[in-house]
C-alpha positions as CSV (number, residue, x, y, z in Angstrom):
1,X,-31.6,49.1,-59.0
2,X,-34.5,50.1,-56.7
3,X,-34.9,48.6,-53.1
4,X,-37.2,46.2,-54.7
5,X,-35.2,44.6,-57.0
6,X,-32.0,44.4,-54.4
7,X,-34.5,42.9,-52.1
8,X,-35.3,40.5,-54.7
9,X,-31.9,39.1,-55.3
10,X,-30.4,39.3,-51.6
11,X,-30.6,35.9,-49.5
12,X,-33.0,34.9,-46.8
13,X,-30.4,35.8,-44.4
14,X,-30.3,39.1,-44.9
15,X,-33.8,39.7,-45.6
16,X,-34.7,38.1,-42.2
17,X,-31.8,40.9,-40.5
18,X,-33.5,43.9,-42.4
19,X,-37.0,43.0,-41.4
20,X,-35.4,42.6,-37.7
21,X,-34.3,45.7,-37.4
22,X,-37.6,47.5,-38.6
23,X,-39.1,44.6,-36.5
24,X,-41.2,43.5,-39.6
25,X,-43.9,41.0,-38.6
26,X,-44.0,38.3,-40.6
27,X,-42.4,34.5,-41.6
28,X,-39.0,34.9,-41.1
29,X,-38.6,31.5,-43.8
30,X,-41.1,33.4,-46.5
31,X,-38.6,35.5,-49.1
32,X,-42.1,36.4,-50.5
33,X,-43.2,38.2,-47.0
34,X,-40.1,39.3,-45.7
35,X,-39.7,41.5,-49.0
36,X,-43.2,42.5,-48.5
37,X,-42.9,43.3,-45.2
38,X,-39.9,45.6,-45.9
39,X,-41.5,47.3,-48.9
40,X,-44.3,48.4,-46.8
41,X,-42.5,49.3,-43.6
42,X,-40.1,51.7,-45.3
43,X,-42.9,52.6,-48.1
44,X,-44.5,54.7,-45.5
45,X,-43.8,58.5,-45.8
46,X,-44.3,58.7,-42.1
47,X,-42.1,56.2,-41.0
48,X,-39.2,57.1,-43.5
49,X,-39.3,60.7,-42.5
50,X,-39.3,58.9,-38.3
51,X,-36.5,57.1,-39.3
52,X,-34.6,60.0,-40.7
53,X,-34.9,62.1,-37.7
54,X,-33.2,59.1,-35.6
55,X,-30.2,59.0,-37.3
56,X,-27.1,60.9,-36.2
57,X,-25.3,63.3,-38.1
58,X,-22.6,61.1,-39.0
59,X,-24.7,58.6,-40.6
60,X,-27.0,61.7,-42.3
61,X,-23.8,63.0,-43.5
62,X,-22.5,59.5,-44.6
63,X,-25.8,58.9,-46.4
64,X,-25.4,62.0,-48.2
65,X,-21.8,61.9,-49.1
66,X,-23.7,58.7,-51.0
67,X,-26.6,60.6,-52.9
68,X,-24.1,62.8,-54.7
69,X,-21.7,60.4,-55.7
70,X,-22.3,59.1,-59.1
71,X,-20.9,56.3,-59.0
72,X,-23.2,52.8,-58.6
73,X,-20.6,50.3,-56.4
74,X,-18.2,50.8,-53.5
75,X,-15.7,48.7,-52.3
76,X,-15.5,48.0,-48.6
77,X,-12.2,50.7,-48.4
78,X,-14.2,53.4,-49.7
79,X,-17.2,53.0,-47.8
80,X,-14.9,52.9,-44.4
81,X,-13.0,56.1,-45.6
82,X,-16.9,57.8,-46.4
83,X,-17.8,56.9,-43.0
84,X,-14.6,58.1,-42.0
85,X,-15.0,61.3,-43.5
86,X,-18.6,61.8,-41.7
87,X,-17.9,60.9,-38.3
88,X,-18.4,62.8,-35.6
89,X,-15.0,64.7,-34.1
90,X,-17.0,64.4,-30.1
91,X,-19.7,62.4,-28.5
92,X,-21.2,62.4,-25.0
93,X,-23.2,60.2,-23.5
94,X,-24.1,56.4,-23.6
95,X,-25.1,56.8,-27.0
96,X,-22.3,59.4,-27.9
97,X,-19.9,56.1,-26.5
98,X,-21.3,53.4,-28.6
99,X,-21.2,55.3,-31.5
100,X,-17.5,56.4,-30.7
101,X,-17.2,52.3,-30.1
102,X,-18.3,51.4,-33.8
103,X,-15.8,50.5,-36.4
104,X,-16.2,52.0,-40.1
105,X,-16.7,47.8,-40.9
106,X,-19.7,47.5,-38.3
107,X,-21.1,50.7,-39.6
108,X,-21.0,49.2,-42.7
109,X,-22.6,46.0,-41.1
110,X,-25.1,48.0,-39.6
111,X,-25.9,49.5,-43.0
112,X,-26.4,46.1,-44.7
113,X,-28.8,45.4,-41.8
114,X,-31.1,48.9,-42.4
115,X,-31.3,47.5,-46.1
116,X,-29.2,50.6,-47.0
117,X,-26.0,48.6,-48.4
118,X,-26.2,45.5,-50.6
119,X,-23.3,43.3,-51.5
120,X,-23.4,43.1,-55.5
121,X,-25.4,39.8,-57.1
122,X,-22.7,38.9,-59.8
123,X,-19.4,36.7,-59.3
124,X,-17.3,40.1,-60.1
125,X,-19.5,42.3,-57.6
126,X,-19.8,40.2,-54.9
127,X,-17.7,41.8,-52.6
128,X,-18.5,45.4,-53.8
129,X,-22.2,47.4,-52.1
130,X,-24.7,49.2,-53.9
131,X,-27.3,51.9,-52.6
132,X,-31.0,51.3,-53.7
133,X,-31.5,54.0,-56.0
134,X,-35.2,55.3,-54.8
135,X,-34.0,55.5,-51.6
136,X,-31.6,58.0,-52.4
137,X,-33.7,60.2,-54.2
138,X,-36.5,59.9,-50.9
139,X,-33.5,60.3,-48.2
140,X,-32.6,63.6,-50.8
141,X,-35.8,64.4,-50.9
142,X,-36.8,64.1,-46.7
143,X,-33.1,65.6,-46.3
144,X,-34.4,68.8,-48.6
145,X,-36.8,69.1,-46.3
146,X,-35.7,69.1,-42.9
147,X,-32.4,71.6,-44.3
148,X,-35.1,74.2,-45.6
149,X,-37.6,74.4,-42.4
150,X,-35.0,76.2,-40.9
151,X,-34.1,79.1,-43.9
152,X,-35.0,82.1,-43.5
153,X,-36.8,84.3,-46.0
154,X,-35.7,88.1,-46.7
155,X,-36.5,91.3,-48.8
156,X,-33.9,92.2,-51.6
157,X,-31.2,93.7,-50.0
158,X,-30.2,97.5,-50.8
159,X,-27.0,96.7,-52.3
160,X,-25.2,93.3,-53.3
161,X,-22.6,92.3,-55.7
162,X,-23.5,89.9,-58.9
163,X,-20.3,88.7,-60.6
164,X,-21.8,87.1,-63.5
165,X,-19.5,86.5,-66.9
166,X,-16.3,88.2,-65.0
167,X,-14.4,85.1,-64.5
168,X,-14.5,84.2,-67.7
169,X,-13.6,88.0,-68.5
170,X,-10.6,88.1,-65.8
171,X,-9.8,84.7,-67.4
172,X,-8.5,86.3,-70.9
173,X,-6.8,89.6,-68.9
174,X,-5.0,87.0,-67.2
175,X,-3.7,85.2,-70.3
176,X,-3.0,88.6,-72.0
177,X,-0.7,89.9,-69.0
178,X,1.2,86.6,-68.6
179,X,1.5,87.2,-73.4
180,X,2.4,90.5,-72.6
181,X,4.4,90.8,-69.2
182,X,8.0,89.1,-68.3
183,X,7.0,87.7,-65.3
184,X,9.6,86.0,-62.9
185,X,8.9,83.2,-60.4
186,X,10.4,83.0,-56.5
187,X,12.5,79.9,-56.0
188,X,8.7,78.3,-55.2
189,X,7.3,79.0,-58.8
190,X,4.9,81.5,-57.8
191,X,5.0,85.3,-59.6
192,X,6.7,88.2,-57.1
193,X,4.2,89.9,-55.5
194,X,4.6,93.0,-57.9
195,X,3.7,91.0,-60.3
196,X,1.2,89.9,-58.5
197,X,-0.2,93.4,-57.5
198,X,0.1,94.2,-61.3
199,X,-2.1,91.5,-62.1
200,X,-4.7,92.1,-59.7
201,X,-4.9,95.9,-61.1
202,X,-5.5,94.8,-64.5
203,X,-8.7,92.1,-63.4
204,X,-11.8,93.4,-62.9
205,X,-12.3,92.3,-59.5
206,X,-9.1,92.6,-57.2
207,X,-8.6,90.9,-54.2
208,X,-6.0,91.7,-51.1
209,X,-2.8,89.8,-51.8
210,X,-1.9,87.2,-49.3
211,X,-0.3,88.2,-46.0
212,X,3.1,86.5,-45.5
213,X,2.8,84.1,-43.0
214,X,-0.8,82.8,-43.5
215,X,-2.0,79.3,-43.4
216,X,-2.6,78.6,-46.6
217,X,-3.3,74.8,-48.6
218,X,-5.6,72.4,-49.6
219,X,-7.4,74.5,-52.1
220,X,-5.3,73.9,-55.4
221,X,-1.5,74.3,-56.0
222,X,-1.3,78.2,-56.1
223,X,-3.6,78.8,-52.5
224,X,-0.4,79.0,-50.7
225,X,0.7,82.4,-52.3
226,X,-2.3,84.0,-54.4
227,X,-5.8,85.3,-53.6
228,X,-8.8,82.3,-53.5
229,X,-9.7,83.7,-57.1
230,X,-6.9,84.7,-58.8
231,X,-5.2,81.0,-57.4
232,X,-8.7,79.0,-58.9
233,X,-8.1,81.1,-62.1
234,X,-4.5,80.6,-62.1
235,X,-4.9,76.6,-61.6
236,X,-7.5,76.3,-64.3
237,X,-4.8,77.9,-67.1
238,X,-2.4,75.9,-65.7
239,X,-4.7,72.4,-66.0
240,X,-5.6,73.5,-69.2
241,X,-2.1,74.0,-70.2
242,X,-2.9,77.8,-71.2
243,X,0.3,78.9,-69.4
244,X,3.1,76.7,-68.5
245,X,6.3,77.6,-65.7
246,X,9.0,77.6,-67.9
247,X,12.1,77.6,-65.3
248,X,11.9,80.7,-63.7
249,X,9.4,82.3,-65.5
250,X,5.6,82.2,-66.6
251,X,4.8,82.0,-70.3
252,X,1.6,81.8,-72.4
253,X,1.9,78.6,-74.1
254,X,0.9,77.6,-77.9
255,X,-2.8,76.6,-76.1
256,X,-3.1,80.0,-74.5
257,X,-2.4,81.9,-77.6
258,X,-5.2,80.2,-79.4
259,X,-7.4,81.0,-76.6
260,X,-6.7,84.6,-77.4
261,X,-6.3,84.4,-80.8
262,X,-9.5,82.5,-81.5
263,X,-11.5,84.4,-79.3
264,X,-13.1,81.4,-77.7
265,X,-15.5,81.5,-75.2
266,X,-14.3,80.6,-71.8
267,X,-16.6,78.7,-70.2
268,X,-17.4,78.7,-66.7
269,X,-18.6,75.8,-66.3
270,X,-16.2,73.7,-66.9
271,X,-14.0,76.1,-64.1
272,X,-17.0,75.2,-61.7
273,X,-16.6,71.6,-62.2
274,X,-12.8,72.1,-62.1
275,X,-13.8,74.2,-59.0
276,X,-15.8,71.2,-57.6
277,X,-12.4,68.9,-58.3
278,X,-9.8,71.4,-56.7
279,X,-11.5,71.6,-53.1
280,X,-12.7,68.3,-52.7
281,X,-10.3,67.5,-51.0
282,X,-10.7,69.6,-48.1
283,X,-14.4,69.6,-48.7
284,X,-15.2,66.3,-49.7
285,X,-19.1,66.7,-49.8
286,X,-19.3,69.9,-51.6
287,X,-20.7,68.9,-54.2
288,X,-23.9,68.0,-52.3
289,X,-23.3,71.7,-50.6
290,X,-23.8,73.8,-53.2
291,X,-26.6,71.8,-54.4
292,X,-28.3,72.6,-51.0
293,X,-27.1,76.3,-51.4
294,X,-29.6,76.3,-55.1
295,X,-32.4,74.7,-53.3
296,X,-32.2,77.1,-50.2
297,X,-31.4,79.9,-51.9
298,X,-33.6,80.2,-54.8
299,X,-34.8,83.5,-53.0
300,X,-32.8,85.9,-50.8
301,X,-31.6,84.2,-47.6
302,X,-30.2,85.0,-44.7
303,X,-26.5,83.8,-44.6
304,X,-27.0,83.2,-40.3
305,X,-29.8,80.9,-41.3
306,X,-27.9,78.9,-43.9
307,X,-25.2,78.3,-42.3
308,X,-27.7,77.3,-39.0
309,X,-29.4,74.6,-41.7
310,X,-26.3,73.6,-43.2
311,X,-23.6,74.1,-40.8
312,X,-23.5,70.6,-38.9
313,X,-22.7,69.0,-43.0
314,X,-19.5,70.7,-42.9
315,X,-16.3,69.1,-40.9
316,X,-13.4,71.5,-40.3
317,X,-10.1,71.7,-42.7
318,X,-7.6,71.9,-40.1
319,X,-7.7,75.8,-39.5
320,X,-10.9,76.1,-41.3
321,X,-14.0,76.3,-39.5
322,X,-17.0,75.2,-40.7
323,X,-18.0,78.8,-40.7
324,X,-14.9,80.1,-42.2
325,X,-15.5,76.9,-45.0
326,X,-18.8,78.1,-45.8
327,X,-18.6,82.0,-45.9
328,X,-14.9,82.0,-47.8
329,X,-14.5,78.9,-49.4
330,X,-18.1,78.3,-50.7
331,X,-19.8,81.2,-50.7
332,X,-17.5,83.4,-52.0
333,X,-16.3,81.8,-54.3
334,X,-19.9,80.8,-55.7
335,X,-20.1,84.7,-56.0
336,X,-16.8,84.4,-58.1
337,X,-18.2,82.0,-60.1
338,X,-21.5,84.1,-60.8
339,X,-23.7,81.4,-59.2
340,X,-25.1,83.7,-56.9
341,X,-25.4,87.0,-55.4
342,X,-23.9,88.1,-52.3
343,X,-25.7,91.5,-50.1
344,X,-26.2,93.3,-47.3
345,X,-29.4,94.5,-45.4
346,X,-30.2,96.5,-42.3
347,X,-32.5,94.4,-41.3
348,X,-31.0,90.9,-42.1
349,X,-27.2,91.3,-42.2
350,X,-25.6,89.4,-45.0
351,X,-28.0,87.7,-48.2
352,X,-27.5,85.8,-50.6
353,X,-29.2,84.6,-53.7
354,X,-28.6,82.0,-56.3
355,X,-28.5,83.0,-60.2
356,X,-30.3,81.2,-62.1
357,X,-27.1,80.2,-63.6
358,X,-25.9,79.1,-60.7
359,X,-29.4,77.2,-60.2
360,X,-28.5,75.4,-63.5
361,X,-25.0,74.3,-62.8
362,X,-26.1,73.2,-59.1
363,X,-28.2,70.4,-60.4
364,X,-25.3,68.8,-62.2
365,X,-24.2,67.8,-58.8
366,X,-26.3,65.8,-58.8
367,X,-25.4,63.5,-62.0
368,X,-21.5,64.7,-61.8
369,X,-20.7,64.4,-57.5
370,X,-17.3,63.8,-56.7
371,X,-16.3,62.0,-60.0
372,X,-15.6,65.6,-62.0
373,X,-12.2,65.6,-64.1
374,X,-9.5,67.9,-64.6
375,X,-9.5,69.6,-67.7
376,X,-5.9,68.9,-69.5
């Protein structure tokens, strides 16, 4: 529903709080001009785009962790853990300590006051919130915006590396050496690392294997001991029950040998959305970071001035910077994925570029958000 409507069924209580905070004037025991007076107050282009610029990062990154989830209601526990999620690790000052002050539930209560939460209207969704629907598409919109003011614009670089349709090729090599090869597992289930290194000479892009001793989880069961690639590749054969750890070996499985022997199409994606699924956790508002990526970098970018627009959305993964999030984790593995292209210039140091693959799958983010399954 659209802020009308929820406007329409809320009570004169909270009517008369909304129109308080954007100090409406107008009858305070009039539904009919209270609603009015809210339409037209936050129907304003001007003022919306005011009101955007007065929030704080924690509540633009809250808002947007809403935009690109698809689903309609939230329960009270899920908006908390949202705001959670978004809040800021430091503040200073005396606005810095009354934010630090706030509670996830009077955030939530402040919410329902800016008109941007409603309880639900039926017996089974009273206790649940909804999000006015137009004003998620204007905050995306205003939000759009203010991220691409700060981009900036470059020449095609002299060299850069495209990886489009080799995950999907590196995908079949991987099946045929684990049909072809004995491979043993360590006493963790992952392959030794000659195996590994065999592997990685078949593929058609290699990667360095990891160093022992590196900090290495969140990203999907195989990050601890295999390459960002090769461990998102891995995990998707072993989701879609393409290779299975059979005590202590690996082995192509009845599913993977029709792969092969059917010569079906691998899609990528369905490894982006399983992508998307896998690092959520450690990057919760991805989703809404790659669609970003697409609409900043439809031409070639500047990586300095993405991550300058884009950095403050991104919270740190324990050892992971925001930086080291967006360079390795995102970008990188976008490349993987063939959604864009990654080079460098003389002039502008590292550029990148969208596909217009990659354009395409971005906008499913916006329909899909956080609610993408894993393939079985």
């Amino acid at each position: 529903m659209n802020l009308a409507d929820m406007l329409t069924y809320a009570d004169i209580g909270q009517l008369s709080n909304i129109a308080s905070y954007y100090e409406c004037e107008c009858k305070r025991n009039s539904k009919h001009e209270l609603i009015q007076s809210i339409l037209i107050k936050l129907g304003g282009r001007d003022y919306f785009e005011e009101l955007m610029r007065h929030l704080s990062d924690s509540d633009l990154r809250f808002l947007n962790s809403l935009v690109f989830d698809a689903r309609s209601v939230y329960s009270l526990e899920e908006l908390t853990a949202a705001i959670r999620q978004a809040s800021e690790e430091t503040v200073s000052g005396e606005q810095g300590a009354q934010r630090k002050a706030e509670s996830p539930r009077e955030a939530v209560a402040r919410y329902r006051r800016s008109g941007w939460l409603f309880n639900g209207f039926t017996h089974s969704t009273k206790y649940s919130f909804q999000v006015p629907s137009d004003l998620k598409i204007r905050f995306r919109d205003v939000l759009g915006e203010r991220l691409q003011e700060g981009i900036k614009l470059t020449s095609e670089p002299e060299v850069y590396r495209d990886e489009q349709g080799l995950a999907a090729a590196d995908m079949v090599l991987l099946l045929k050496f684990v049909e072809n090869q004995e491979i043993d597992l360590n006493a963790e289930g992952f392959m030794y690392r000659r195996h590994q290194q065999q592997l990685m000479s078949s593929l058609h892009i290699q990667e360095p294997l990891i160093s022992k001793g590196a900090w290495r989880f969140g990203y999907g069961r195989s990050c601890a001991e295999y390459p960002n690639r090769l461990a998102l590749l891995y995990d998707y054969a072993y989701a879609r029950k393409w290779v299975q750890e059979s005590g202590a070996r690996l082995v192509l499985t009845k599913y993977g040998k029709e792969v092969l022997e059917e010569g079906n199409e691998i899609s990528v994606i369905q490894i982006f959305r399983f992508w998307l699924r896998l690092y959520k956790g450690a990057v919760p508002n991805l989703s809404s970071l790659v669609y970003w990526i697409s609409k900043c970098a439809k031409d070639w970018v500047t990586v300095e001035s993405l991550s300058e627009s884009l950095g403050w959305l991104i919270r740190p993964f324990y050892y992971d910077t925001p930086q080291t999030i967006l360079d390795h984790r995102i970008i990188q593995m976008l490349m993987h994925l063939g959604m864009l292209r990654i080079g460098e210039s003389k002039q502008s140091g590292t550029v990148i570029r969208m596909t217009a693959f990659g354009q395409k799958a971005a906008m499913e983010c916006l329909h899909t958000g956080a609610n993408n399954n894993v393939p079985h």
